[in-house]
Wavefront OBJ file of the C-alpha trace (Angstrom):
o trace
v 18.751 7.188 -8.780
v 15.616 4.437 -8.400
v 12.154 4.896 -8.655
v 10.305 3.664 -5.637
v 8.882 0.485 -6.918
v 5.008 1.310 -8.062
v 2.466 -0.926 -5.593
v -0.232 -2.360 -7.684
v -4.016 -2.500 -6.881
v -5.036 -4.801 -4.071
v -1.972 -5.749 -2.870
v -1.376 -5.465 1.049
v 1.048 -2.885 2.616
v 1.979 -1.309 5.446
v 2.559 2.259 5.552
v 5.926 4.158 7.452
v 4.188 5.956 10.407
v 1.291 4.090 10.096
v 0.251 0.707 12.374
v -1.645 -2.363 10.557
v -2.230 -3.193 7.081
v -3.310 -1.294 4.404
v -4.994 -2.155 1.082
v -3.816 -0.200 -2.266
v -7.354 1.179 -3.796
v -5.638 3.961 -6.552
v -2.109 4.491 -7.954
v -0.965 7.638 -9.594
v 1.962 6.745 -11.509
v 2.571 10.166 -12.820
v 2.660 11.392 -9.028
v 4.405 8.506 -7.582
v 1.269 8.419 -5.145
v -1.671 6.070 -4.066
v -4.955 5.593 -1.955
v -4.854 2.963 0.448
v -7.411 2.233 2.988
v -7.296 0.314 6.234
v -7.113 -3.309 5.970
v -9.967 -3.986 8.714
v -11.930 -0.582 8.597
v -11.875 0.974 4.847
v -13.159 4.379 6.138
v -10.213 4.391 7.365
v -8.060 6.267 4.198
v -4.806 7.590 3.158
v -4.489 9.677 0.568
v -1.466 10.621 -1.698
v 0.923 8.088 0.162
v 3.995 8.217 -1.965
v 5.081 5.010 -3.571
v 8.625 4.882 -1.050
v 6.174 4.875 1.870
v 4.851 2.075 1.089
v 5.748 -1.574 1.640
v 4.696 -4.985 0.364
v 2.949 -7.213 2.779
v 4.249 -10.756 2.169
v 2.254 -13.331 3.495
v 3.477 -16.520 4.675
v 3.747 -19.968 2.364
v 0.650 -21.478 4.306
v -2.041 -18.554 3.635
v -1.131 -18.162 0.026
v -3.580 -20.248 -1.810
l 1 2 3 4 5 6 7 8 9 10 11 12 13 14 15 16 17 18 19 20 21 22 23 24 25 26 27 28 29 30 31 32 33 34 35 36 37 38 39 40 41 42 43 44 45 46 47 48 49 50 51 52 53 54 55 56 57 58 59 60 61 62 63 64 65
C-alpha cells in the first residue's frame, strides 16, 4: 500500500468534488489531512481534506518564474 503523497504549504491544488483552485494553508501529517482555502476568495475553506483528495496544480513552463 502507498501513502497519498503529503501536499506542502502554498502549493496550488485542486480538490475531487470541488471546482477551481485551492491553496494548501495547514497539513496534518499524522491525520493525512489539510486546510486549503479558495484560490480567489480565502473565506472560502476546506477543512480536513485528506491528502488523496488532493492534487498538484502544475502550472505551465511560461508562468513559472
Amino acid at each position: 500500500m502507498t501513502l497519498p503523497h503529503a501536499p506542502r504549504h502554498g502549493e496550488r491544488v485542486r480538490v475531487d468534488s470541488h471546482d477551481g483552485n485551492f491553496i494548501v494553508v495547514r497539513i496534518d501529517k499524522i491525520s493525512n489531512v489539510a486546510k486549503v482555502e479558495f484560490w480567489d476568495d480565502p473565506a472560502v475553506t476546506l477543512w480536513d481534506v485528506p491528502f488523496r483528495a488532493i492534487h498538484l496544480v502544475r502550472e505551465p513552463e511560461s508562468e513559472a518564474a
